[in-house]
Structure formats: structure tokens, C-alpha cells
LUMKOL-764847 format. One record per residue (C-alpha): z, y, x; residue in three letters; residue number from 1. Coordinates in steps of 0.05 Angstrom, whole numbers, plus 5000, padded with zeros to 4 digits. Layout:
    z    y    x type seq
    Z    Y    X  ALA NUM
...
END
This chain:
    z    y    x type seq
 5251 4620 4914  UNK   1
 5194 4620 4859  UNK   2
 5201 4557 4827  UNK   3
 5274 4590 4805  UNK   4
 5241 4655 4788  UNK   5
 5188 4612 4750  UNK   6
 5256 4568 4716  UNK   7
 5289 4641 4697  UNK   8
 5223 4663 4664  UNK   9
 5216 4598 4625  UNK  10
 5291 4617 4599  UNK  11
 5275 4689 4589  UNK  12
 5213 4685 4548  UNK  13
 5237 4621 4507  UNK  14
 5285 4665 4473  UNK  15
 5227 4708 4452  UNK  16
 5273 4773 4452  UNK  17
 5305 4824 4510  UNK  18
 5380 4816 4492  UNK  19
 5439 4832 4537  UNK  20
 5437 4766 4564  UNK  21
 5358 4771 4595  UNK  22
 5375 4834 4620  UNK  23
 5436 4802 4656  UNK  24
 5383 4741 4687  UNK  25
 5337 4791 4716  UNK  26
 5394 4831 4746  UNK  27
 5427 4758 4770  UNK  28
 5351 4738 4805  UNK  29
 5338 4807 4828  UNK  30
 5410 4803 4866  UNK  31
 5396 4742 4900  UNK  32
 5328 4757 4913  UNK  33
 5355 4823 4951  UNK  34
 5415 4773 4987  UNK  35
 5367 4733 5016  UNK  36
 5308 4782 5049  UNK  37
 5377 4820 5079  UNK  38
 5395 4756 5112  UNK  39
 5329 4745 5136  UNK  40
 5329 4819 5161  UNK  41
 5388 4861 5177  UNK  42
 5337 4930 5171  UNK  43
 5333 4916 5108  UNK  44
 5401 4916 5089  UNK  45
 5404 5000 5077  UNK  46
 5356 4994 5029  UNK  47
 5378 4941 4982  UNK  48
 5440 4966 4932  UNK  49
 5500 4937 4935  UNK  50
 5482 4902 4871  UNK  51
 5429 4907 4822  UNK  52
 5431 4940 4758  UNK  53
 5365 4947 4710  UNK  54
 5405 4998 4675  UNK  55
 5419 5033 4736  UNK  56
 5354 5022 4755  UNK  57
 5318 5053 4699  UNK  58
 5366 5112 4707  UNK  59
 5340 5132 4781  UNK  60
 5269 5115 4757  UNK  61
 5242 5185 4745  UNK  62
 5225 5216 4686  UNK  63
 5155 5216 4690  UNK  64
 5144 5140 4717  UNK  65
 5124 5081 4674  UNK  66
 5130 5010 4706  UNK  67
 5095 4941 4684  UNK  68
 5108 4881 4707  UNK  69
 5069 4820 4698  UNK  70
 5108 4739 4696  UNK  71
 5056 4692 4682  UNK  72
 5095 4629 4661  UNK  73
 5063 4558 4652  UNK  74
 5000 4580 4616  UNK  75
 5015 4653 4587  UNK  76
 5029 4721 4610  UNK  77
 5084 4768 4600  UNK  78
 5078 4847 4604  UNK  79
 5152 4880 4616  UNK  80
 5149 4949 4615  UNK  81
 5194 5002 4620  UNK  82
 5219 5077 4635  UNK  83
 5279 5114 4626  UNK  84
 5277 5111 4553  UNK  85
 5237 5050 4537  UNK  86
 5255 4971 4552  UNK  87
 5195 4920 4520  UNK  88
 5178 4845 4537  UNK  89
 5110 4828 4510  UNK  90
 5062 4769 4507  UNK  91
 4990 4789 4524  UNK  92
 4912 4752 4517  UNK  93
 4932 4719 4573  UNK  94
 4854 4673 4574  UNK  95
 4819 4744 4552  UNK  96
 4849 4785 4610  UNK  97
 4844 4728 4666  UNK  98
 4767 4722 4642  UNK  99
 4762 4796 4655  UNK 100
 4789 4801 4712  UNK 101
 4753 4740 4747  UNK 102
 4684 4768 4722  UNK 103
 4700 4845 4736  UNK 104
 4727 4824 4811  UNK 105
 4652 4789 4818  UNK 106
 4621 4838 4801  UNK 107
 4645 4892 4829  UNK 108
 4654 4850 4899  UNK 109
 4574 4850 4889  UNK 110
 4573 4925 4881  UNK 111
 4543 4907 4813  UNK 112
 4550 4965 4753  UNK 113
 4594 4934 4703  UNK 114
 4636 4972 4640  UNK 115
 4706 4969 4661  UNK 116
 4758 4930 4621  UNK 117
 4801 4972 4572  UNK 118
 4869 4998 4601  UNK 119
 4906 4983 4540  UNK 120
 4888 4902 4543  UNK 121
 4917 4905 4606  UNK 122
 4977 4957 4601  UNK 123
 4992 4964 4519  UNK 124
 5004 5044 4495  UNK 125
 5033 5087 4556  UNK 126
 5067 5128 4540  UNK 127
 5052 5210 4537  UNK 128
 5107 5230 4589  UNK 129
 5080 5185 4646  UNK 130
 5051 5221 4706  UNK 131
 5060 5162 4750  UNK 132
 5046 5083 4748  UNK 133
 5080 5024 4780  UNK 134
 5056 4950 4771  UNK 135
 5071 4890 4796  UNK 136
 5020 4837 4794  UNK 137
 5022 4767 4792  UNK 138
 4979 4715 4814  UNK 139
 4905 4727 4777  UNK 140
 4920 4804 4771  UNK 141
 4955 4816 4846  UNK 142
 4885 4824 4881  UNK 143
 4862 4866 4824  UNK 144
 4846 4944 4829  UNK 145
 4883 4969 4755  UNK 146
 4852 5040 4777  UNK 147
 4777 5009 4756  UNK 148
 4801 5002 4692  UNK 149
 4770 5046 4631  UNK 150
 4819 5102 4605  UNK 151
 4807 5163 4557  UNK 152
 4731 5161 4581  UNK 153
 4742 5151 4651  UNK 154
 4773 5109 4705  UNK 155
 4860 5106 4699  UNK 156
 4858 5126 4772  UNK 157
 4840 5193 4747  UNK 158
 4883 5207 4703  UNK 159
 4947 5167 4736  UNK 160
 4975 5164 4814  UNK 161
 4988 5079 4816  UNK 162
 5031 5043 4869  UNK 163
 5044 4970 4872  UNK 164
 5110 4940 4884  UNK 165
 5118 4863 4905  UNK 166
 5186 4864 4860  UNK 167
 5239 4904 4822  UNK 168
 5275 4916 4886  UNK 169
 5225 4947 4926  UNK 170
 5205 4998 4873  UNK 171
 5238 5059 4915  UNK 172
 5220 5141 4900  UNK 173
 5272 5171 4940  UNK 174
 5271 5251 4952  UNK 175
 5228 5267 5015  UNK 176
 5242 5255 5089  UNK 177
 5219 5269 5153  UNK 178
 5190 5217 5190  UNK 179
 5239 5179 5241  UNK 180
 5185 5176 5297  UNK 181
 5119 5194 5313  UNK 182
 5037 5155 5292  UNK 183
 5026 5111 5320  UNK 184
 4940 5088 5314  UNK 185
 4920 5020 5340  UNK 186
 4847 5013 5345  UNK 187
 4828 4949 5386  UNK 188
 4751 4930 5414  UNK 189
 4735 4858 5405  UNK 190
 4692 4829 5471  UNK 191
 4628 4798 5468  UNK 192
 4665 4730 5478  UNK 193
 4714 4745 5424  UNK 194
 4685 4699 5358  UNK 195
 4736 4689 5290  UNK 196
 4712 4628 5242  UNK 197
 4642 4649 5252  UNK 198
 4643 4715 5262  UNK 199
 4626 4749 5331  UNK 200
 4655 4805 5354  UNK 201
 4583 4846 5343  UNK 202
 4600 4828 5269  UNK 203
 4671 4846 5280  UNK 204
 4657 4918 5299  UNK 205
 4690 4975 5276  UNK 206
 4651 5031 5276  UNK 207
 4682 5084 5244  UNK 208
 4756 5062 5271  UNK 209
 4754 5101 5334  UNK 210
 4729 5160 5310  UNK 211
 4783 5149 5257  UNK 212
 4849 5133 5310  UNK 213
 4813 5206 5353  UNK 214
 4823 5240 5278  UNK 215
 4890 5220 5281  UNK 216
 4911 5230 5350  UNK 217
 4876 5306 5350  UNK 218
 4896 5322 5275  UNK 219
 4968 5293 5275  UNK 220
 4985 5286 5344  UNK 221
 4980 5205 5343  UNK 222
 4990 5165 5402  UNK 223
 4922 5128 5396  UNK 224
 4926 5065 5429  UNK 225
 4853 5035 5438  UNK 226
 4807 4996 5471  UNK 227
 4844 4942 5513  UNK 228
 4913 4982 5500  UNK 229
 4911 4955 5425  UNK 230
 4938 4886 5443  UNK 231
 4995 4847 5426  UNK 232
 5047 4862 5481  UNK 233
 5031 4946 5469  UNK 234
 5051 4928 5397  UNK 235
 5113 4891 5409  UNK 236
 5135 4943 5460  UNK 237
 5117 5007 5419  UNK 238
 5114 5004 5343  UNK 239
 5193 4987 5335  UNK 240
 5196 5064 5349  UNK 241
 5139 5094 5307  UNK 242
 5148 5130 5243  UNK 243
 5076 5112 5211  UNK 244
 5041 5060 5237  UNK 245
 4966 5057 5227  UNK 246
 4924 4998 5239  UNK 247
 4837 4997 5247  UNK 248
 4828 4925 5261  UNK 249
 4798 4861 5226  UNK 250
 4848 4804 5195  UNK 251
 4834 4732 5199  UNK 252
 4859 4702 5130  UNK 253
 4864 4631 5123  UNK 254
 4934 4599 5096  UNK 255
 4950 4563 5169  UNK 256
 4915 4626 5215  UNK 257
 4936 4692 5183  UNK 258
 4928 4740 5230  UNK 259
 4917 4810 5248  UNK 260
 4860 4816 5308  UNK 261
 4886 4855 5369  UNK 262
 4850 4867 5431  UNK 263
 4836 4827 5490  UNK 264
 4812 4771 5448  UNK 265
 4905 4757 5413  UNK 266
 4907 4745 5351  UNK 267
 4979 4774 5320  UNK 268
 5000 4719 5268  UNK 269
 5034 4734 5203  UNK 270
 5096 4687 5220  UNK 271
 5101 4736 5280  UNK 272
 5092 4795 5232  UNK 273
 5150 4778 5197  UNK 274
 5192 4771 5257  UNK 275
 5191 4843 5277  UNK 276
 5241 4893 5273  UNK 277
 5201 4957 5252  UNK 278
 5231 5029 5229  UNK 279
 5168 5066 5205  UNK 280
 5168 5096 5137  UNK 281
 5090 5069 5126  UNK 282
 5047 5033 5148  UNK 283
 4971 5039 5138  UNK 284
 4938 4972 5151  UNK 285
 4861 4987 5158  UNK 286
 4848 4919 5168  UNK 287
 4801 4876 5106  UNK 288
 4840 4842 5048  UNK 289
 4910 4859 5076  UNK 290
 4930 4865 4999  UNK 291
 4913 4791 4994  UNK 292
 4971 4744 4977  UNK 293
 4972 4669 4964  UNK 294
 5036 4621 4944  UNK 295
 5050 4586 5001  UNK 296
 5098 4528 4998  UNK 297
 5144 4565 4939  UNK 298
 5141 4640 4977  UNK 299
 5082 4689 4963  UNK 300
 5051 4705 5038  UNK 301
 5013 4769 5052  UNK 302
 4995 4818 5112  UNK 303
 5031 4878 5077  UNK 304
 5092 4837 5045  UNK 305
 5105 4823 5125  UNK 306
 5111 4893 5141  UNK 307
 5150 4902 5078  UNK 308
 5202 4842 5108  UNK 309
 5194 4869 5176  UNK 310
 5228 4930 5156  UNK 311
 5176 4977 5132  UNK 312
 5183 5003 5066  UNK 313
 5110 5027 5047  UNK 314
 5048 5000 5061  UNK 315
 4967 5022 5048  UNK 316
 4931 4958 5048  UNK 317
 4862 4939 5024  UNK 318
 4845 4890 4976  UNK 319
 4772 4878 5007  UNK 320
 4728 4896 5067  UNK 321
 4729 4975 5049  UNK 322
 4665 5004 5089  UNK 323
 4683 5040 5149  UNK 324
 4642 5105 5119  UNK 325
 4684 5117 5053  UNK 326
 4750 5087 5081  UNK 327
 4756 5135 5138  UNK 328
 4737 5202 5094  UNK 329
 4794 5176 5039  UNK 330
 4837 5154 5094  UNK 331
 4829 5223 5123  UNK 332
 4843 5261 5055  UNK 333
 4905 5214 5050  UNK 334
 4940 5236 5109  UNK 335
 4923 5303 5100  UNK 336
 4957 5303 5022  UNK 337
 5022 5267 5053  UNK 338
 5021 5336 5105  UNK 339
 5013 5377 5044  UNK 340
 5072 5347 5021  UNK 341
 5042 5293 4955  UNK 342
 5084 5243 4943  UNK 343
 5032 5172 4971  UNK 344
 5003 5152 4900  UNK 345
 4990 5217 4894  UNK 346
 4961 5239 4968  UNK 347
 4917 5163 4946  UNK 348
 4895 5180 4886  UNK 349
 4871 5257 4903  UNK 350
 4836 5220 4963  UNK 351
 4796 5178 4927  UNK 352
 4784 5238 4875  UNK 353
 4755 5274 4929  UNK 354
 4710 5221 4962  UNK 355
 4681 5206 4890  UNK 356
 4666 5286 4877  UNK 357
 4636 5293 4953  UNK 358
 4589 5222 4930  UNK 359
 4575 5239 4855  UNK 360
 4502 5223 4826  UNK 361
 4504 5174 4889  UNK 362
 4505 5093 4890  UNK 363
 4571 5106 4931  UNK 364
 4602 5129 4876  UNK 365
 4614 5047 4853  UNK 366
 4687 5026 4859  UNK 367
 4681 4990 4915  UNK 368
 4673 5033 4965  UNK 369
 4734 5070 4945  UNK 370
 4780 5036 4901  UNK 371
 4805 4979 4961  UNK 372
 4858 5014 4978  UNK 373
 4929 5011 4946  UNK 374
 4996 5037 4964  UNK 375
 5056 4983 4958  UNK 376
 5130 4997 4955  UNK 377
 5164 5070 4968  UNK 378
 5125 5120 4945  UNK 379
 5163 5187 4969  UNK 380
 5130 5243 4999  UNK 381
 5146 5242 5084  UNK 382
 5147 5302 5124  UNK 383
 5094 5296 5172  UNK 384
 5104 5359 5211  UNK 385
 5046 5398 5244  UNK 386
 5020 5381 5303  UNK 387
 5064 5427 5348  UNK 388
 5029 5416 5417  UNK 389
 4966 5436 5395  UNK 390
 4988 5505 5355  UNK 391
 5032 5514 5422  UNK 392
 4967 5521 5467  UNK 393
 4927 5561 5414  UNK 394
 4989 5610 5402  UNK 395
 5008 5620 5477  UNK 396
 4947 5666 5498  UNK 397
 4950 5704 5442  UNK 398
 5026 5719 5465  UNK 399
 4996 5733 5529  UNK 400
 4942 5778 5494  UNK 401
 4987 5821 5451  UNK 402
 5043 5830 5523  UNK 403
 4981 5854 5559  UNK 404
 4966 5909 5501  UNK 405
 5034 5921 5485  UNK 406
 5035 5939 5569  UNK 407
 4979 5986 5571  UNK 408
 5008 6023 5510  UNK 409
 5063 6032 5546  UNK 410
 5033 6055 5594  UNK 411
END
């Protein structure tokens, strides 16, 4: 499938304009693109349109959106970018911006303090309407955080909500829904047996992840399932019915071993990822570098593009081990947003707002410990509901309370 994206891109930039006929090849690759994931799995088939139009497209994009996406073809790289009123294929520094983004990444992977690469290199004018970004990466830039970079004297995360899209296709803001099931929070324990490549399961520890799947389950009525319950057969039997699935494990990542690491010393493999038929609305992967994608014998491979194939059309993933500390207070903030009723780039991005004002003057306050986390794919606001069992018990005595005054007044 890429090396005929890669052939369409050859013929789309060698005519060094946007014409009628470009605009025709990306609908014609788009199309087949969207043929071929419904074969390969029939929930997807509601979301995909019965054909694809850009123009169509760019009229359901919403007013306020702007969208960039990156093709990197033989040794350049190509910014598209549109909205509802703007179309534009441009060439940018392609060896300036790879440079930048290989040292930035270092550096801030060392927790080092480095000046931020300009927004514009990276994403030309925006334009004054936007309130919300989508980009989709390619190779050099798809494990890279665009919220780091330096905009109008601070960092674009503050002044933009960003989502991520793998594709055209999967770029989805559809009006708000209630969620089809219930959390769903798996938290496994690793034994003292349990070793991955060379870590052991003391290094494996998740501190802050059961604390984290408690929040959940006392806050939003999750069904926690920890401890020994977080293993593959609970998963298998369970998630196809949840309507947010969130996940506080570890990931093994190595091209052959993918995996996500579930209790009792199972290790759930990405091949086996992509085999399941899921309904949720979002998924929120907690595990390390679930972001992380690789080409992989001509198809791009990732923890969250499985979930994405398995049905699922939004995903939180992190592009790096995010410390337990600052993921769980913006993971927190997140899920509340979503129950306030933000759209996900937004609950994301007033998350990580938060987190930096409740760390500011602090060494914390260094993007890695809070910009790791992304949100991919659909980003419509879900209606999470309240958690009705627990207002039930807190509202029933003081029913009881007011029949028992109510009585002696009568009396």
C-alpha cells in the first residue's frame, strides 16, 4: 500500500501545481485506501463514506480547523494544507526541519532546556480563523510533539487544541455522542518472575497506575480490572463491549515482538491487536511509546493505528515513557474536560495547561513530562454521563431525611 502512495506523490509533486487532476489522485488513493481497511474490518465500514471527496471533505471540516499534512517523497518534504477556504501544496527545508527535529527529540528525551523550533518552519502562516489543528506526520516528524514548538512567545499547544490523524480518512469531528458502553481500566501487576528484554518486572512497575484505574473506577464508575484480572483472556472477553477503554500497562516494542504487557506474565501482540473487533469510542493507551510507528514490510505498524483498525476511532497514546506523576494528574484533568463536555484536543490541551500552571517555576515544567501524550483520529466531544450509582447512594438518605421532616410537620 505505500510504495503506491509513495508512486502517487512522485506524480503529484512532479507537476509542481494542485490542479483538478491532483485533487482527483488523492481522492482515487484515499478511496482505495478506505476499500481496503473495510475489507480487513467490517466495523469499520460505517465510518468510511461511500466515496471520497476532498471537496466534500473540506466542506464538513469545520470552520475553525486547519489541517497539514506532511508527504515526504524521495528526498524532500511536502506541506498540504488546507481549510474550508484554503487548498495549498508546498515544498518545505526539508534537511533544516529533519535536523531540528532529530536534535530537539534528543534533547528534550534528555530533559535538556532547549529553544523550541519556530512553528512557522514547520507549519507556514496559519491562518487567523483557526481554533483547532490537525496533522498528519510522516516518517521523521510522526514521533514528534508539534505542541513543543515556539508560537507568538510561547508553546503552539497554548494557543491551539492539536490531534493527529494517521490519514485523510480518519480525520472525523462529528457532533457529540454518548458513549455506547461503559470504562473499562486495565491495570495489570507484573510478577517477580515476569522479565521483558532486560527489564524486570521491579523496573516494570507502575506506580501511579492503580491509583490511576481506582480514580477511574470511583470518579467515572469504571470497571477496573487489575492485578491478575488484567490478562489477556479478561480482555478478549470484555473490551468488545466497552465504550472507552483505558490501558496502564508497559509495551514491548521491537518490529517482530510488539506487544502490550498484560498480567500473569501474556504478552498481547500487535498482530493480535489488529484482529479484534472493538466498539469503544476511545481508547486511552497508558502504556510507553504507543504513538510509535515504523514501516514494516510496505504498511506503517503502530500500537494505536491497531486500535484504530480494530475498530476504535480515537486513541490517546504516548510518544515516550510519560512519568507516572504528571501522566496521571493530565490524564485525570482529561477525563474530567471530556465530562465537562470539551471536544478531546481540547479536554488534552486544557490538561496539560493545567498540569504546567499547578508545576510553574518547577523543573517539571520541561516538555517532557507533559507533552507525550497525543490524541489520534475523531476528535468529538462524548458524553460521559455522571456516575449515577454513586449520586444514587448520596441522594437516597437525604430523601429519607427530608420524608422524616416532612412527617413530623405533619404531624
Amino acid at each position: 500500500m505505500l510504495s503506491r502512495e509513495k508512486k502517487l506523490r512522485q506524480n503529484l509533486v512532479s507537476r509542481g501545481g494542485l490542479n483538478d487532476l491532483e485533487v482527483k489522485a488523492l481522492e482515487n488513493h484515499l478511496e482505495v485506501l478506505v476499500d481496503s481497511i473495510s475489507l480487513y474490518n467490517p466495523n469499520l465500514e460505517k465510518r468510511k463514506p461511500e466515496s471520497f471527496s476532498l471537496n466534500e471533505f473540506r466542506e464538513h471540516l469545520s470552520t475553525d480547523s486547519y489541517l497539514i499534512r506532511y508527504y515526504h517523497v524521495d528526498d524532500d518534504i511536502f506541506r498540504f494544507s488546507l481549510n474550508k477556504e484554503i487548498i495549498k501544496l508546498e515544498k518545505i527545508p526539508t534537511s533544516k526541519i529533519i535536523k531540528e527535529v532529530q536534535e530537539f527529540r534528543t534533547a528534550l528525551l534528555d530533559k535538556r532546556i532547549e529553544d523550541a523550533p519556530e512553528a512557522s518552519i514547520f507549519l507556514g502562516e496559519i491562518p487567523l480563523e483557526t481554533k483547532h489543528l490537525i496533522i498528519i506526520p510522516e516518517e521523521e516528524l510522526s514521533g514528534f510533539p508539534f505542541e513543543v514548538l515556539a508560537h507568538n512567545n510561547r508553546v503552539l499547544m497554548q494557543s491551539f487544541p492539536i490531534s493527529y490523524a494517521s490519514d485523510l480518512v480518519f480525520v472525523k469531528n462529528e457532533d457529540s455522542k454518548k458513549i455506547k458502553g461503559g470504562i473499562q481500566a486495565y491495570v495489570p501487576t507484573y510478577s517477580s518472575s515476569f522479565e521483558s528484554g532486560e527489564r524486570s518486572a521491579t523496573a516494570l512497575r507502575l506506580d501511579g497506575a492503580e491509583e490511576e484505574g481506582k480514580w477511574l473506577s470511583e470518579h467515572l464508575n469504571a470497571t477496573l480490572f487489575s492485578g491478575k484480572m488484567a490478562d489477556k483472556e479478561t480482555f478478549y472477553n470484555e473490551s468488545p463491549s466497552a465504550g472507552i477503554l483505558h490501558l496502564s500497562m508497559h509495551g514491548l516494542f521491537e518490529r517482530e515482538k510488539t506487544a502490550l504487557l498484560m498480567s500473569n506474565e501474556e504478552k498481547l501482540y500487535l498482530e493480535e491487536l489488529y484482529g479484534l473487533r472493538l466498539s469503544a469510542d476511545l481508547a486511552v493507551l497508558g502504556a510507553c511509546n504507543t504513538a510509535k510507528s515504523w514501516d514494516d514490510e510496505d504498511r506503517i505498524s503502530s500500537i494505536h493505528r491497531a486500535f484504530l483498525y480494530s475498530g476504535v476511532p480515537a486513541t490517546v497514546a504516548s510518544l515516550w515513557e510519560v512519568p507516572d506523576h504528571s501522566s496521571g494528574q493530565i490524564l485525570k484533568t482529561f477525563y474530567q474536560e471530556l465530562r465537562q463536555g470539551a471536544t478531546k484536543d481540547e479536554a488534552l490541551q486544557k490538561a496539560k495547561i493545567n498540569y504546567l500552571e499547578s508545576v510553574k517555576g518547577s523543573p517539571l515544567e520541561h516538555p517532557y513530562f507533559w507533552a507525550g501524550f497525543v490524541v489520534y483520529g475523531d476528535t468529538s466531544s462524548l458524553e460521559l454521563g455522571d456516575n449515577g450509582v454513586s449520586y444514587l447512594w448520596l441522594l437516597l438518605p437525604i430523601g429519607l431525611l427530608g420524608f422524616l421532616w416532612w412527617s413530623r410537620r405533619g404531624k
